[in-house]
py3Dmol code that shows the C-alpha trace and the ligand (Angstrom):
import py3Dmol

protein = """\
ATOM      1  CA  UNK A   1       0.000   0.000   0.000  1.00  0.00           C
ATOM      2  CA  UNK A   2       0.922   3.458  -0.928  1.00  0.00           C
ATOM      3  CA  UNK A   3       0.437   5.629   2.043  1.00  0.00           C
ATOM      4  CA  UNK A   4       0.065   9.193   2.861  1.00  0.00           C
ATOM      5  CA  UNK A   5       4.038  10.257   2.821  1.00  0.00           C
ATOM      6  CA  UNK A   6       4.529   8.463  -0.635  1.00  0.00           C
ATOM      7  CA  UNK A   7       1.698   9.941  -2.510  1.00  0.00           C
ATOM      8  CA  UNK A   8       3.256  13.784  -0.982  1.00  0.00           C
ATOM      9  CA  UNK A   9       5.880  12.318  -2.463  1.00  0.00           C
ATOM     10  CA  UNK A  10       4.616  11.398  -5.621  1.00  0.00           C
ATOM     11  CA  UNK A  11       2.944  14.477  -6.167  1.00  0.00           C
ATOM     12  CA  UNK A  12       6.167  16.319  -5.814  1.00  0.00           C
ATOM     13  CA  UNK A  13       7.501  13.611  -8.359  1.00  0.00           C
ATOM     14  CA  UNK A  14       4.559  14.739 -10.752  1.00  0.00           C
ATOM     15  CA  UNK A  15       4.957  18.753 -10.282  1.00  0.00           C
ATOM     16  CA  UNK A  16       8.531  18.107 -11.007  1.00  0.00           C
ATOM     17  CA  UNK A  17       7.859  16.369 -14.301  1.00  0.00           C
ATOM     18  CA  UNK A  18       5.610  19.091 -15.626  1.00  0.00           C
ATOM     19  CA  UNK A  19       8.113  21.585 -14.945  1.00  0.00           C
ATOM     20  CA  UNK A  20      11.554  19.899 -16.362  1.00  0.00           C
ATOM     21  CA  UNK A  21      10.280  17.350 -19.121  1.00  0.00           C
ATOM     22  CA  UNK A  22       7.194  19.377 -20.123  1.00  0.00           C
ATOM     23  CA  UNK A  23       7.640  23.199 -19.842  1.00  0.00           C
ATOM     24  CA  UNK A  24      11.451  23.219 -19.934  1.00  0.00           C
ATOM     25  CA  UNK A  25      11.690  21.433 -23.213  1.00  0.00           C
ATOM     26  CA  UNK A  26       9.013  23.676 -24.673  1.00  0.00           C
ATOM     27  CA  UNK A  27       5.068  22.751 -23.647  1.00  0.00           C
ATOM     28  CA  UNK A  28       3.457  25.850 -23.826  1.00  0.00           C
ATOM     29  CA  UNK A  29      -0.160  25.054 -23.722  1.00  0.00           C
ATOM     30  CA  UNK A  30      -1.570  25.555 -20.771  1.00  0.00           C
ATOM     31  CA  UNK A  31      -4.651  23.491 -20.839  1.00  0.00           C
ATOM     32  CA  UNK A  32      -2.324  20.322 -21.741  1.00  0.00           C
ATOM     33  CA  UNK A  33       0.287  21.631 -19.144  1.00  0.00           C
ATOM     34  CA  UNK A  34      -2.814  21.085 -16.151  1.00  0.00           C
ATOM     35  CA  UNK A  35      -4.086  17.799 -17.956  1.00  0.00           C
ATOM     36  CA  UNK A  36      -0.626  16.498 -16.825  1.00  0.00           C
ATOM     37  CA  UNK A  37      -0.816  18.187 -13.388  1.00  0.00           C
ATOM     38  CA  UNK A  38      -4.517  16.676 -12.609  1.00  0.00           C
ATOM     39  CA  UNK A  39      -3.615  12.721 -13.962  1.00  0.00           C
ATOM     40  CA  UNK A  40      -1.782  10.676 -11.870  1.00  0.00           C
ATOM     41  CA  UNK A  41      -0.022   8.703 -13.689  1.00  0.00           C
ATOM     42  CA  UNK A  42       1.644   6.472 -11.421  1.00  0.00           C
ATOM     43  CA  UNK A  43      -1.271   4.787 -11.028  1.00  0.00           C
ATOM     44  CA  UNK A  44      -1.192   3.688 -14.566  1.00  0.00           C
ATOM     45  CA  UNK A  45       2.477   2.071 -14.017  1.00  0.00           C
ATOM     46  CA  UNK A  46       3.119  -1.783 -12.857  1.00  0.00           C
ATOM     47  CA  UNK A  47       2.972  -2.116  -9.123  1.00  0.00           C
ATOM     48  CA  UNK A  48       6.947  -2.516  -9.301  1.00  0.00           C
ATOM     49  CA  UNK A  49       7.766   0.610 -10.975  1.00  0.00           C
ATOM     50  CA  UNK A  50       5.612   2.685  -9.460  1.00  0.00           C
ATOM     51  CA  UNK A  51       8.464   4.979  -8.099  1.00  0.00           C
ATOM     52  CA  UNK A  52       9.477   5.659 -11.785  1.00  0.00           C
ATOM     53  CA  UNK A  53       6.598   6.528 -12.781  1.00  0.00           C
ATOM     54  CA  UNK A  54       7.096  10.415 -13.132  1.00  0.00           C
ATOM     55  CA  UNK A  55      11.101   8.911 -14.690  1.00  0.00           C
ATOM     56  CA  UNK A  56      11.743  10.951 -18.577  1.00  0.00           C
ATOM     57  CA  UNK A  57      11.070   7.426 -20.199  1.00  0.00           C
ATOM     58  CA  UNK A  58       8.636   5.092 -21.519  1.00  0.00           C
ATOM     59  CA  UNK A  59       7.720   1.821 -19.240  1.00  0.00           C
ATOM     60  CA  UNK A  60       6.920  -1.469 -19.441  1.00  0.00           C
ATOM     61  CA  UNK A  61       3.149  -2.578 -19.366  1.00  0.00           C
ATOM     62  CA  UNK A  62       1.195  -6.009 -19.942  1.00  0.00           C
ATOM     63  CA  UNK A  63       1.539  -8.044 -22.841  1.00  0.00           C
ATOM     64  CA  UNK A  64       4.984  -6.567 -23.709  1.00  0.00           C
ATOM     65  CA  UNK A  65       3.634  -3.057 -24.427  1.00  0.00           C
ATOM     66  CA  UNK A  66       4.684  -0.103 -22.785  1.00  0.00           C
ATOM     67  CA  UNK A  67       2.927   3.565 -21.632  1.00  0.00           C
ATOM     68  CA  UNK A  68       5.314   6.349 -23.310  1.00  0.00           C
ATOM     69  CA  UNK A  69       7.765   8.563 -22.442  1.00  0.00           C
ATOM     70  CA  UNK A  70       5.683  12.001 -20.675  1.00  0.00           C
ATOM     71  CA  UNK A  71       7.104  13.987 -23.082  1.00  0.00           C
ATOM     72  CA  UNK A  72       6.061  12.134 -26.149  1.00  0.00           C
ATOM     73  CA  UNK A  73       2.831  11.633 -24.497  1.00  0.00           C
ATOM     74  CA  UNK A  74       2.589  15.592 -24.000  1.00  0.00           C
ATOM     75  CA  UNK A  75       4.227  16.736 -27.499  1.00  0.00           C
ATOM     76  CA  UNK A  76       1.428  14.942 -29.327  1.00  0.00           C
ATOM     77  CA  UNK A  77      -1.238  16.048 -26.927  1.00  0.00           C
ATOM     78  CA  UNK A  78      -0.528  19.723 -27.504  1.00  0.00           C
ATOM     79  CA  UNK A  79      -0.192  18.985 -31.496  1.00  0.00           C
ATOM     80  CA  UNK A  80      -3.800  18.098 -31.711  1.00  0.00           C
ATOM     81  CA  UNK A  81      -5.177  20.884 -30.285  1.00  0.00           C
ATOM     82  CA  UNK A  82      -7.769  19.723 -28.206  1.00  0.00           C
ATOM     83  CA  UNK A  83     -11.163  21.821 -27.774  1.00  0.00           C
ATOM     84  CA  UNK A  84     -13.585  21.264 -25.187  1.00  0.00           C
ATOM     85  CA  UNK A  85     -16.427  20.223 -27.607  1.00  0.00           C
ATOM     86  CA  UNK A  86     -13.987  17.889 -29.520  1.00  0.00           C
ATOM     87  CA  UNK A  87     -14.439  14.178 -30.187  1.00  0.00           C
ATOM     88  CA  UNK A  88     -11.063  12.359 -30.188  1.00  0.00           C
ATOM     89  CA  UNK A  89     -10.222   8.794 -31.170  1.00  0.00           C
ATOM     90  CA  UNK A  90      -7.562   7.106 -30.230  1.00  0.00           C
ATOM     91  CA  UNK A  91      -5.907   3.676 -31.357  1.00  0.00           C
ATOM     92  CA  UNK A  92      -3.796   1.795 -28.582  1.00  0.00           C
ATOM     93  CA  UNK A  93      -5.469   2.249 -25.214  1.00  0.00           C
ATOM     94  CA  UNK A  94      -2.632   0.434 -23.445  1.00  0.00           C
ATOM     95  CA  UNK A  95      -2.651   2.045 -19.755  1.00  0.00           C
ATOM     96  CA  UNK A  96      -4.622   4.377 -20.574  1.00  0.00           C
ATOM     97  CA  UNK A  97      -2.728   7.441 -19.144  1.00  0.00           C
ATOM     98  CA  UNK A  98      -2.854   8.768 -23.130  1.00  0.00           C
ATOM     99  CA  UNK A  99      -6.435   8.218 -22.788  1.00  0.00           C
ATOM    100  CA  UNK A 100      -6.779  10.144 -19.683  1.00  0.00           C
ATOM    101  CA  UNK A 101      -4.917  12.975 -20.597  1.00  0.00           C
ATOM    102  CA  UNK A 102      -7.288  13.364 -24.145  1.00  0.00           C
ATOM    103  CA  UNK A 103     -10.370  12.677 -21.479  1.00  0.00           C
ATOM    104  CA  UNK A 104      -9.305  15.841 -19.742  1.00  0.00           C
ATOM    105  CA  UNK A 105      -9.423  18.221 -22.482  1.00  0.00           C
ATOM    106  CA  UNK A 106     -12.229  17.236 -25.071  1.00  0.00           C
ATOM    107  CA  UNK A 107     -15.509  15.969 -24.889  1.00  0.00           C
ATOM    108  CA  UNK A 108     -15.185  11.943 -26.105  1.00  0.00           C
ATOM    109  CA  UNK A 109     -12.566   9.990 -26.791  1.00  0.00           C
ATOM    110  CA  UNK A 110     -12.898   6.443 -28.483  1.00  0.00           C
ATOM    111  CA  UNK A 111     -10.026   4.472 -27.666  1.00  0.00           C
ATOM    112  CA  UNK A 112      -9.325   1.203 -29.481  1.00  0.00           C
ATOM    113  CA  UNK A 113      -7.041  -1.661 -28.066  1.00  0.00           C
ATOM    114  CA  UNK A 114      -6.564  -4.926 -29.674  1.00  0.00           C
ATOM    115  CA  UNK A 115      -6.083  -6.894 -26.458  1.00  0.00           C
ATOM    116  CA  UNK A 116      -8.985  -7.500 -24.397  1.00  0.00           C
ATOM    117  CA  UNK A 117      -7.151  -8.302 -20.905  1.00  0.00           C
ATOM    118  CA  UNK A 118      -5.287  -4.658 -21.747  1.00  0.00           C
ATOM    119  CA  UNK A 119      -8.539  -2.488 -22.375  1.00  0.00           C
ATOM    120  CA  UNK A 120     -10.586  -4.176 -19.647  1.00  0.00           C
ATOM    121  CA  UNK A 121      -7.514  -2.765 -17.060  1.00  0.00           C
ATOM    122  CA  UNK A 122      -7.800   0.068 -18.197  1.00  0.00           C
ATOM    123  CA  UNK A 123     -11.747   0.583 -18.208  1.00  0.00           C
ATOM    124  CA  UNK A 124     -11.499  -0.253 -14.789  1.00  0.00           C
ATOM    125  CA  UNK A 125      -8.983   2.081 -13.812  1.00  0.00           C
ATOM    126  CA  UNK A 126     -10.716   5.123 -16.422  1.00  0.00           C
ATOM    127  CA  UNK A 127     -13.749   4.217 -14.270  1.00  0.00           C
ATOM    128  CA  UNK A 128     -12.406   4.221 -11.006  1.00  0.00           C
ATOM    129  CA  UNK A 129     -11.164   8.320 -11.887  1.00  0.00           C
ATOM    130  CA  UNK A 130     -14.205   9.429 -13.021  1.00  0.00           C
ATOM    131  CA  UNK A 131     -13.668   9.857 -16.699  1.00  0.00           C
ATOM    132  CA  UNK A 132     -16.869   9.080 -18.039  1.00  0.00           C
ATOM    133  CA  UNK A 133     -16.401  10.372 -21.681  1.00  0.00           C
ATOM    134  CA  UNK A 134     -14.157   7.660 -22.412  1.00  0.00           C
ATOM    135  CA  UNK A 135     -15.657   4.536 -24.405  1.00  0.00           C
ATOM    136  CA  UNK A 136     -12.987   1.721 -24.918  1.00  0.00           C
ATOM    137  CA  UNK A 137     -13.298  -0.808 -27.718  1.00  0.00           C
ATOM    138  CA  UNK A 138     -11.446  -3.824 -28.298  1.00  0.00           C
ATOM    139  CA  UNK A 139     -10.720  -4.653 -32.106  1.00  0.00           C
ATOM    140  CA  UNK A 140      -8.337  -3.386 -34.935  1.00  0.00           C
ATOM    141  CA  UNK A 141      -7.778  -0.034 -34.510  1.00  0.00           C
ATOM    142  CA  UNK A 142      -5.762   0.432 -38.197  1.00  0.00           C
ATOM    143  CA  UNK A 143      -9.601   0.343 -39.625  1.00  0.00           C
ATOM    144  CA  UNK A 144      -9.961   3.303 -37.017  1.00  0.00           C
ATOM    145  CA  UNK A 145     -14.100   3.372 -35.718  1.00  0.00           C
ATOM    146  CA  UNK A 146     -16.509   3.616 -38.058  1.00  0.00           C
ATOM    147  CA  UNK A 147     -19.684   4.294 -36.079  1.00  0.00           C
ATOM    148  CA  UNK A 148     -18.294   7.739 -34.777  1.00  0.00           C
ATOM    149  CA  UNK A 149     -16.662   9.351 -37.439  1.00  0.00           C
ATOM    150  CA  UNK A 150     -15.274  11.138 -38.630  1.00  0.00           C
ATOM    151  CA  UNK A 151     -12.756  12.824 -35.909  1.00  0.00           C
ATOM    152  CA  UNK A 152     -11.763  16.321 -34.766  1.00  0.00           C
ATOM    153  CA  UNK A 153      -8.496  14.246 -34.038  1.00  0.00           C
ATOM    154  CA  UNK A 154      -6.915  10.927 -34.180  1.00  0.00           C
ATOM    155  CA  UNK A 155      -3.565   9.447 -31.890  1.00  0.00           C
ATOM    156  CA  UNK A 156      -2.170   6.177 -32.799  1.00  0.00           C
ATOM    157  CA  UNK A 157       0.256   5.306 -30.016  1.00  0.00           C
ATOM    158  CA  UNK A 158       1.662   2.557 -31.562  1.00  0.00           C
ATOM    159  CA  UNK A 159       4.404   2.677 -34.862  1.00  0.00           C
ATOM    160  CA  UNK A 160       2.767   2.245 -38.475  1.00  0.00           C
ATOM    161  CA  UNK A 161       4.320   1.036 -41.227  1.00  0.00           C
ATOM    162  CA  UNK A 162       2.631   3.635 -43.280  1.00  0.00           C
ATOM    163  CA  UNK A 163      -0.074   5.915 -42.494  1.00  0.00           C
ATOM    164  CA  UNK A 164      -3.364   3.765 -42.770  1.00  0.00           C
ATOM    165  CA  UNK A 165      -5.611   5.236 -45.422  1.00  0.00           C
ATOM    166  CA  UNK A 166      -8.882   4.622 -43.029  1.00  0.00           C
ATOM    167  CA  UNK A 167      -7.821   6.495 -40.637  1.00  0.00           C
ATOM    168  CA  UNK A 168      -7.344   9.283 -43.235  1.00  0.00           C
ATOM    169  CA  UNK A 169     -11.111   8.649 -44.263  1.00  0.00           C
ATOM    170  CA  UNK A 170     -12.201   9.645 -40.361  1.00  0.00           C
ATOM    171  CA  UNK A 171     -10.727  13.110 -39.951  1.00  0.00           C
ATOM    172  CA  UNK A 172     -13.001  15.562 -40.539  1.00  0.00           C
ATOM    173  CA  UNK A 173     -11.863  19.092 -42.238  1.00  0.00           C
ATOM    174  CA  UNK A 174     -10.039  20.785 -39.876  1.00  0.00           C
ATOM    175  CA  UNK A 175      -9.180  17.062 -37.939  1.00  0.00           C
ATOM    176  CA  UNK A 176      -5.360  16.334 -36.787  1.00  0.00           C
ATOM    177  CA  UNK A 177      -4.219  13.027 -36.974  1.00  0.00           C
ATOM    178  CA  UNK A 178      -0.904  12.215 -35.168  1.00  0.00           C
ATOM    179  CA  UNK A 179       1.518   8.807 -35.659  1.00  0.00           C
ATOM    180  CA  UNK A 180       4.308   7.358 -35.349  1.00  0.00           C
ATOM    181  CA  UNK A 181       5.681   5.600 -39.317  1.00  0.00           C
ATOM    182  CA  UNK A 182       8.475   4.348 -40.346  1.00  0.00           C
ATOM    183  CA  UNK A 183      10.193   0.869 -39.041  1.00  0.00           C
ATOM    184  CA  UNK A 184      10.100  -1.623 -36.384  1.00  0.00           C
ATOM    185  CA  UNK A 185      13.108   0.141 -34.639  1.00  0.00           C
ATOM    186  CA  UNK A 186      12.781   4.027 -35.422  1.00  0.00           C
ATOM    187  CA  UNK A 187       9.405   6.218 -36.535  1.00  0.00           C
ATOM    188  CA  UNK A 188       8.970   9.831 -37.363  1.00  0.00           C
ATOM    189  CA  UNK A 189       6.110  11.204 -35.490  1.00  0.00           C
ATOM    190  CA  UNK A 190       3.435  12.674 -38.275  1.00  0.00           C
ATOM    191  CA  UNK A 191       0.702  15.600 -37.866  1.00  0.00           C
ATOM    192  CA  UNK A 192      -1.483  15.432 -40.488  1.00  0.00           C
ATOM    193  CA  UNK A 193      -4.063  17.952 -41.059  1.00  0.00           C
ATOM    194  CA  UNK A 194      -6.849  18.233 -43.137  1.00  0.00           C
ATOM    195  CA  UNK A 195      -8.021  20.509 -45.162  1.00  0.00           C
ATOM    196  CA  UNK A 196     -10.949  19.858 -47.415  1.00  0.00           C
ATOM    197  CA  UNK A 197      -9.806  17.548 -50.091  1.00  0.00           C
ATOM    198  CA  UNK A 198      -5.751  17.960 -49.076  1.00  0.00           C
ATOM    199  CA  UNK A 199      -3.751  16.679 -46.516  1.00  0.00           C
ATOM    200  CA  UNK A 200      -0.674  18.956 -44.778  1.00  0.00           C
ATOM    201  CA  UNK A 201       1.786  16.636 -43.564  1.00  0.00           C
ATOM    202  CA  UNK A 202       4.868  17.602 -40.943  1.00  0.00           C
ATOM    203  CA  UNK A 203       7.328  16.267 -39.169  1.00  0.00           C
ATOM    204  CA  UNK A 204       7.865  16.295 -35.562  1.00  0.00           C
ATOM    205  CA  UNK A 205      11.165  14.184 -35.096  1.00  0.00           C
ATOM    206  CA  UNK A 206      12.226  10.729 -34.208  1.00  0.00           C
ATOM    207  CA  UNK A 207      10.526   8.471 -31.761  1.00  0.00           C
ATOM    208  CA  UNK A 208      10.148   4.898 -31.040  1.00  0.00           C
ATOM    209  CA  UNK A 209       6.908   3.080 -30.020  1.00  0.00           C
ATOM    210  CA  UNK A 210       5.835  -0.459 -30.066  1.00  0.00           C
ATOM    211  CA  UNK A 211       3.976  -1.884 -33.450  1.00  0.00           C
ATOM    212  CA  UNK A 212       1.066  -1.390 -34.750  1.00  0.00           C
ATOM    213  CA  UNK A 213      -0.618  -4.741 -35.617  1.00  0.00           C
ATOM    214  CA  UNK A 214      -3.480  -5.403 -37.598  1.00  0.00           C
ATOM    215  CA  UNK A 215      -4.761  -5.011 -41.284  1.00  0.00           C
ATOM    216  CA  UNK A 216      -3.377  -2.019 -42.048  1.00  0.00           C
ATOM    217  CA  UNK A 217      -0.328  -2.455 -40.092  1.00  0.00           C
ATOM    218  CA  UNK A 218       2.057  -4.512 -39.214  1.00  0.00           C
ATOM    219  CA  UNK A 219       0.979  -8.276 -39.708  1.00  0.00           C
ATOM    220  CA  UNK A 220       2.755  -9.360 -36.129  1.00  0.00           C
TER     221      UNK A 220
END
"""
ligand_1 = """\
26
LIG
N -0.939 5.235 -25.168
C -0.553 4.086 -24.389
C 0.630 3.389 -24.975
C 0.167 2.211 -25.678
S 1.363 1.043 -26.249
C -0.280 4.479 -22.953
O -0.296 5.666 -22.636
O -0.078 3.584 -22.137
C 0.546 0.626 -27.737
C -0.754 -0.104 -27.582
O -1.286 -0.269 -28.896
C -0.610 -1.511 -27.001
O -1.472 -1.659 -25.904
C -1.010 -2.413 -28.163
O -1.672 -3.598 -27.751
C -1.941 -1.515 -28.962
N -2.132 -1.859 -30.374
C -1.224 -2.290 -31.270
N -1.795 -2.475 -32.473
C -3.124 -2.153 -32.332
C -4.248 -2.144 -33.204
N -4.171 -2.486 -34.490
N -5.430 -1.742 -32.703
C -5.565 -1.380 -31.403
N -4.539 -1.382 -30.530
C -3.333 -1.761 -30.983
"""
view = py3Dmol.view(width=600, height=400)
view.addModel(protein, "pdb")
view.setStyle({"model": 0}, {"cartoon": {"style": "trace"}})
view.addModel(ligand_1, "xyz")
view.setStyle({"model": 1}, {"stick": {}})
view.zoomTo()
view.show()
């Protein structure tokens, strides 16, 4: 049991996070900056790693996945540009901290995870913190989620081979999409936009995230 001294303590771990990973190395938005101040995201994090959980790198979950790096986790965040009224999906629940952190600034987020015993830890947990405007779904999320599209913005948390055309299909104009393509080993982190009939692609630097798997990723 965590008791009253260690969760002072993690706080302070938290607080110290926000300021030296986030707003040092150039988070400026505010509303994302108090997303990360108001989820506590050791509580996302393997009993055994729990006083790493504030740590400047990803860490290991179930099912050889892993929850990412805060900064990552925050860079992409702030790229969408969350507004209260928008409706987010998101493909890879994993822990769900991701999940949290899109539940605090917009007003749904779909999140799709392709194991079961993954998104059913996470519902509980989602539950358990009060975010009700979170729907989880287990299935393919490379085929996105057809019965709420399209998107003001879509996060795939886990590394593409190539951007997935259907996810494309669910952004609606004006709707940010942000992923991870390239190879198993190394990705470049996309933002696409859209904009009526065109796309406006940019880079936003290396990164490294587990597969995507599934039809219109990787096949395993
Ligand atoms: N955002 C997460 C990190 C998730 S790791 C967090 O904050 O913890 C990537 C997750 O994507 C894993 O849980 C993996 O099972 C899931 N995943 C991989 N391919 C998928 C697919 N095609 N559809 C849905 N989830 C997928």
């Amino acid at each position: 049991m965590i008791d009253r001294k260690d969760i002072d303590a993690l706080a302070m771990h938290r607080e110290k996070m926000v300021q030296e990973q986030l707003i040092n190395r150039g988070i400026t938005s505010q509303r994302v900056i108090d997303a990360f101040r108001n989820v506590p995201r050791h509580l996302f994090i393997e009993d055994g790693l729990i006083y790493q959980a504030y740590s400047d790198y990803p860490l290991p979950i179930a099912e050889g996945q892993t929850i990412s790096q805060p900064y990552i986790v925050a860079l992409m965040t702030q790229n969408l540009d969350l507004k209260p009224d928008d409706i987010m999906l998101e493909i890879g629940t994993g822990s769900g901290y991701q999940t949290a952190i899109l539940a605090e600034l917009c007003a749904k987020v779909y999140s799709v995870e392709r194991f079961g015993s993954i998104a059913s830890k996470a519902r509980k947990l989602l539950d358990g913190l009060g975010y009700h405007n979170v729907m989880i779904v287990i299935g393919d999320g490379t085929r996105g989620y057809t019965p709420k599209a399209p998107y003001d913005g879509i996060i795939v948390t886990a590394a593409a081979p190539s951007v997935p055309e259907t996810l494309l299909t669910q952004l609606k104009d004006g709707g940010r999409l942000l992923i991870p393509v390239g190879s198993e080993h190394t990705q470049e982190l996309l933002k696409i936009v859209r904009q009526g009939e065109s796309l406006k692609q940019e880079s936003l630097g290396g990164c490294r995230f587990v597969k995507l798997i599934g039809e219109y990723g990787w096949e395993r």
